[in-house]
C-alpha positions in Angstrom: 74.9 137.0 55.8 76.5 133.4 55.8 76.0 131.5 58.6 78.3 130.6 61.5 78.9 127.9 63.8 81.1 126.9 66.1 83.0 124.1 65.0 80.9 121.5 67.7 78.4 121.6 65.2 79.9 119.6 63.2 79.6 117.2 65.4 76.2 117.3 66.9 74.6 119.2 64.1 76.2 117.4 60.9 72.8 117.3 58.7 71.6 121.0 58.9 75.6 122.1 57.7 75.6 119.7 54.9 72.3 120.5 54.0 72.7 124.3 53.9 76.4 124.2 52.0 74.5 122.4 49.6 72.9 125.9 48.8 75.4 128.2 50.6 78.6 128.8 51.9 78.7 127.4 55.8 81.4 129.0 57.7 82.8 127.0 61.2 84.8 128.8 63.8 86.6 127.3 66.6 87.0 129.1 69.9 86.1 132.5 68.0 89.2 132.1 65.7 90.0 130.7 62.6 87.0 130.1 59.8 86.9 127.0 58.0 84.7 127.1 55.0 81.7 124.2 54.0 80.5 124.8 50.6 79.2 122.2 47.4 80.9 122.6 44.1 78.3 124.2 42.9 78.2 127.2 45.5 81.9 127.4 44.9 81.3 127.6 40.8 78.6 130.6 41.8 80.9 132.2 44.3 83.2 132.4 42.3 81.6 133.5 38.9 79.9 136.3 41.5 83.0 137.6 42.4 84.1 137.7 38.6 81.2 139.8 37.7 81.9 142.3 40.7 85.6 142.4 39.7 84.5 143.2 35.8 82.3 145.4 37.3 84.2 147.8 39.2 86.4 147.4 36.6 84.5 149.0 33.8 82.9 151.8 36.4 86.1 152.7 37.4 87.3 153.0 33.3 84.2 155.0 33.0 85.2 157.5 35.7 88.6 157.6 34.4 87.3 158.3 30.8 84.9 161.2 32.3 87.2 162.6 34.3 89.4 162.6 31.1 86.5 164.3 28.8 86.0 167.0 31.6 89.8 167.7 31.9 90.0 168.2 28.1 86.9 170.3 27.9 84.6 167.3 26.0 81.5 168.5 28.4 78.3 170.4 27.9 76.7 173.1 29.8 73.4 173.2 28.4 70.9 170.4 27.5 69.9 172.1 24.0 74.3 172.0 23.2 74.1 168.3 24.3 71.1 167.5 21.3 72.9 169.6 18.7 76.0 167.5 19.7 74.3 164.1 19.1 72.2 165.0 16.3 75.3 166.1 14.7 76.6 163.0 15.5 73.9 161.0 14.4 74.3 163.3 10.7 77.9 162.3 10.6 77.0 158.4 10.5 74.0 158.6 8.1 
């Protein structure tokens, strides 16, 4: 988890925050409310090239499940593990 301070730290505790959102995200609140966020460039370039990834991520899983709900819907499923071989060896035939 990021860390937190309250927002006097920025005054009295100016060299930990810029040293750590040289490496991190630093988040300041004041009275409990409102987050302001410290960060470099850099964290921001890898924050945001992490949250890319997840979004692609989720993205394709959530194609796959459409996709398998799709193959069981349509019958495109096998029961036994000896069916699932002949399947893909006959498959592998096909493309040789």
């Amino acid at each position: 988890m990021p860390p937190i301070y309250p927002s006097t730290a920025l005054k009295n505790q100016q060299r930990e925050i810029k040293k750590l959102a040289d490496t991190q995200l630093v988040y300041i609140t004041e009275n409990g409310r409102g987050i302001y966020v410290f960060r470099s460039d850099e964290v921001l370039s890898g924050v945001v090239s992490d949250a890319v990834e997840k979004a692609l991520y989720e993205q394709r899983l959530s194609d796959d499940l459409a996709e398998s709900r799709d193959d069981f819907d349509s019958g495109r499923y096998f029961t036994s593990r000896e069916s699932l071989m002949d399947a893909v060896n006959a498959k592998r035939q096909a493309r040789a």
